[in-house]
C-alpha positions as CSV (number, residue, x, y, z in Angstrom):
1,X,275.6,110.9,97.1
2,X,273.0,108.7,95.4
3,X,275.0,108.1,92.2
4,X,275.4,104.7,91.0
5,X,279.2,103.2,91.3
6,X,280.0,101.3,88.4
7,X,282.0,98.2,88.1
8,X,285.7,99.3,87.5
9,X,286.2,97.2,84.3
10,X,283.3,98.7,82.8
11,X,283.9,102.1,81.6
12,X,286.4,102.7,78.7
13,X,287.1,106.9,77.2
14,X,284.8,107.3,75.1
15,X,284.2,111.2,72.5
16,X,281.2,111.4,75.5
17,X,283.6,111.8,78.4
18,X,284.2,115.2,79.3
19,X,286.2,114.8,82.7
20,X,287.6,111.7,85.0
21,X,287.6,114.0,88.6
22,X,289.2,111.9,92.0
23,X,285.7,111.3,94.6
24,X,286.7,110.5,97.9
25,X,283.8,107.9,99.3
26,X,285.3,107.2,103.3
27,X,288.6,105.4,102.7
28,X,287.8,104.2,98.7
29,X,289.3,106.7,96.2
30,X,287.2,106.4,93.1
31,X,286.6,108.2,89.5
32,X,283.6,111.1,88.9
33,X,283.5,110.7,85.3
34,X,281.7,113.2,83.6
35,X,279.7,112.2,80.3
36,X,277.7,114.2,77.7
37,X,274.5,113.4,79.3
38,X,275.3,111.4,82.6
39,X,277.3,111.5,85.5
40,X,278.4,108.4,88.0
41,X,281.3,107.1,90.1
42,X,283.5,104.0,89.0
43,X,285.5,101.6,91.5
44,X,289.1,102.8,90.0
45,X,291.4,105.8,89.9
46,X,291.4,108.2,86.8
47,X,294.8,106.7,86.0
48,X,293.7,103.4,86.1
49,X,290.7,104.5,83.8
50,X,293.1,106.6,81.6
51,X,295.6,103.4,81.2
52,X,293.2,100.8,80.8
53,X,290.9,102.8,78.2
54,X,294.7,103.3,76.2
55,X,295.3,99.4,76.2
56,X,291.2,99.0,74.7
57,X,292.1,101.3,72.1
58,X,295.8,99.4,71.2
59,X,298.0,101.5,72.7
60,X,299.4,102.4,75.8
61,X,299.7,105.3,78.3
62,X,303.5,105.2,77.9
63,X,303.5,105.1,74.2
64,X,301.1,107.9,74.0
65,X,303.3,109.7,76.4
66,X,306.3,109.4,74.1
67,X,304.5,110.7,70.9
68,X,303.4,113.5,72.7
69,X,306.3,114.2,73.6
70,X,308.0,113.9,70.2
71,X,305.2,116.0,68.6
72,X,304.6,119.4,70.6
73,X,308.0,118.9,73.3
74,X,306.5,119.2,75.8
75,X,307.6,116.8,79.0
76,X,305.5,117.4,82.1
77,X,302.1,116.7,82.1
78,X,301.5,115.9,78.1
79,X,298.5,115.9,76.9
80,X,298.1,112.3,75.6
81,X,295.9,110.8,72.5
82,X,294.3,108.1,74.2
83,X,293.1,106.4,71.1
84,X,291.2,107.6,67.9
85,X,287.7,107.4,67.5
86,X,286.4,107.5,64.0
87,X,289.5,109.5,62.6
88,X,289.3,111.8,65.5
89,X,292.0,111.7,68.3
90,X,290.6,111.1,72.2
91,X,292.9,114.0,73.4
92,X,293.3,114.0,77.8
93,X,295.1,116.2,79.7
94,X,295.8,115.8,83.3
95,X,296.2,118.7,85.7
96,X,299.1,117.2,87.8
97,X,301.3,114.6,86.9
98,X,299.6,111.8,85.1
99,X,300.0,109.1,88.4
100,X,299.3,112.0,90.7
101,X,295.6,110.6,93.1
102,X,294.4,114.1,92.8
103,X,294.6,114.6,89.2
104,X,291.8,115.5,87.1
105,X,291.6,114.3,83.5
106,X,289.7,116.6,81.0
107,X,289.1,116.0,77.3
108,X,290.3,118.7,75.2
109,X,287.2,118.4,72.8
110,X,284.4,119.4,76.1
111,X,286.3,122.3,77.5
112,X,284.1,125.5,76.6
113,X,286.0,128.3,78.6
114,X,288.3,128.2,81.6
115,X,287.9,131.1,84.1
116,X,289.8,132.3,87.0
117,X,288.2,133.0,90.4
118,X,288.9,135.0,93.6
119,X,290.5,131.4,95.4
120,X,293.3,131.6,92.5
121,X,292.1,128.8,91.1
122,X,289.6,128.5,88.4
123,X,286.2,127.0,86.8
124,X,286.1,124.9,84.0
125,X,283.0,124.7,82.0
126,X,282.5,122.1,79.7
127,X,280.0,121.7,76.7
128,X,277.6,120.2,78.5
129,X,276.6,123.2,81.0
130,X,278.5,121.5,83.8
131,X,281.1,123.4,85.8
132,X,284.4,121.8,87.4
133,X,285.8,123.8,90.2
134,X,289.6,123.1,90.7
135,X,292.7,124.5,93.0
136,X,295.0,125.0,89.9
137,X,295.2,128.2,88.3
138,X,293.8,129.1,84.9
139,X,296.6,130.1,83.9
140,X,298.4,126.2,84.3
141,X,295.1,125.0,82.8
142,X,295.0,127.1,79.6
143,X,298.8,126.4,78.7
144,X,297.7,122.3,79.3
145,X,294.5,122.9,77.0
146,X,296.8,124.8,74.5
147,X,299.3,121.9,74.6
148,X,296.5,119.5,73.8
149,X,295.3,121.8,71.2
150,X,298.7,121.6,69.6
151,X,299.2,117.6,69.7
152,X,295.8,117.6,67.9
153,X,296.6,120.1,65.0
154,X,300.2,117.6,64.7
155,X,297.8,114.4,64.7
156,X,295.1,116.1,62.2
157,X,298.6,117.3,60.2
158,X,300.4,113.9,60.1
159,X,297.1,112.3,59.1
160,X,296.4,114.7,55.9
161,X,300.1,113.9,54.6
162,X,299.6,110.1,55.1
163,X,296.0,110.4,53.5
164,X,298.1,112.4,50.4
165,X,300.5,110.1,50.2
166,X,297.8,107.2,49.7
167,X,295.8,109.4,47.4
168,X,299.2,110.2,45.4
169,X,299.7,106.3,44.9
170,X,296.1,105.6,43.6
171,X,296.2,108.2,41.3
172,X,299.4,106.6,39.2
173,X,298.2,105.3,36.0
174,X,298.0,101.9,35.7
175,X,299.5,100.4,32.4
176,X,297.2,98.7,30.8
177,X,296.5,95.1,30.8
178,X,296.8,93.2,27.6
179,X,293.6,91.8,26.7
180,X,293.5,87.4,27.4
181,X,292.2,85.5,24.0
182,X,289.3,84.2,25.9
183,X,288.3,87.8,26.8
């Protein structure tokens, strides 16, 4: 294959990963992870990546599971916030359940257009120019990248009103201090 495999405590989701894909090397399942601008295998399962990048970022793949959940009600498969980077939610979706070996983990942010082909599955292409062939129909894949699309517009929504709330307590006047004699 000629792609460099990566130690399997060194790669944490980033905004530049686009996809975590199962990669089959003889009898050790590793991660394709799919980046802006690079490509490369690490020594762990997407799961593992998925959970591990959730504890960097303070949380956990449970916890994100739950809010999901809560948020857009949906119960199998969820897309999950994996963390927030710079204000802006890391938003994953899996294609089968999250534990499943052969699921594939896409960011919601690098997903140009999903189309069907003649297999019944479909092509995913990303913002990159890369293409992702998978054996799950568009169809399953659209309603998970609408579902993501949701839990974001609920983040981005729950984020405004704490931002107004903050701005509605700095804007209460202040009474004025009395000035100190040795002012």
């Amino acid at each position: 294959m000629g792609r460099k495999i990566y130690n399997p405590f060194s790669y944490t989701i980033s905004n530049s990963t686009y996809a975590l894909i199962p990669h089959i090397d003889g009898t050790r399942l590793l991660t394709r992870v799919i980046e802006d601008r690079s490509e490369f295998l690490i020594e762990q399962t997407a799961y593992k990546t998925i959970t591990g990048s959730c504890s960097f970022y303070r949380g956990s793949l449970v916890s994100a599971t739950l809010y999901a959940q809560k948020a857009i009600g949906v119960k199998h498969k969820p897309p999950i916030i994996v963390g927030e980077y710079y204000g802006n939610p890391l938003i994953f979706f899996p294609t089968h359940s999250p534990k499943n070996k052969e699921s594939v983990w896409f960011n919601y942010d690098a997903i140009d257009l999903i189309e069907s082909d003649e297999r019944g599955g479909c092509v995913v292409y990303l913002s990159n120019g890369q293409t992702v062939a998978l054996d799950v129909s568009a169809i399953a894949l659209r309603n998970q990248h609408s579902f993501a699309g949701s839990l974001r517009r609920y983040f981005k929504k729950a984020q405004n009103q704490h931002k107004q709330q903050l701005t509605y307590i700095t804007k209460r006047p202040m009474p004025v201090r009395p000035r100190h004699p040795s002012d």
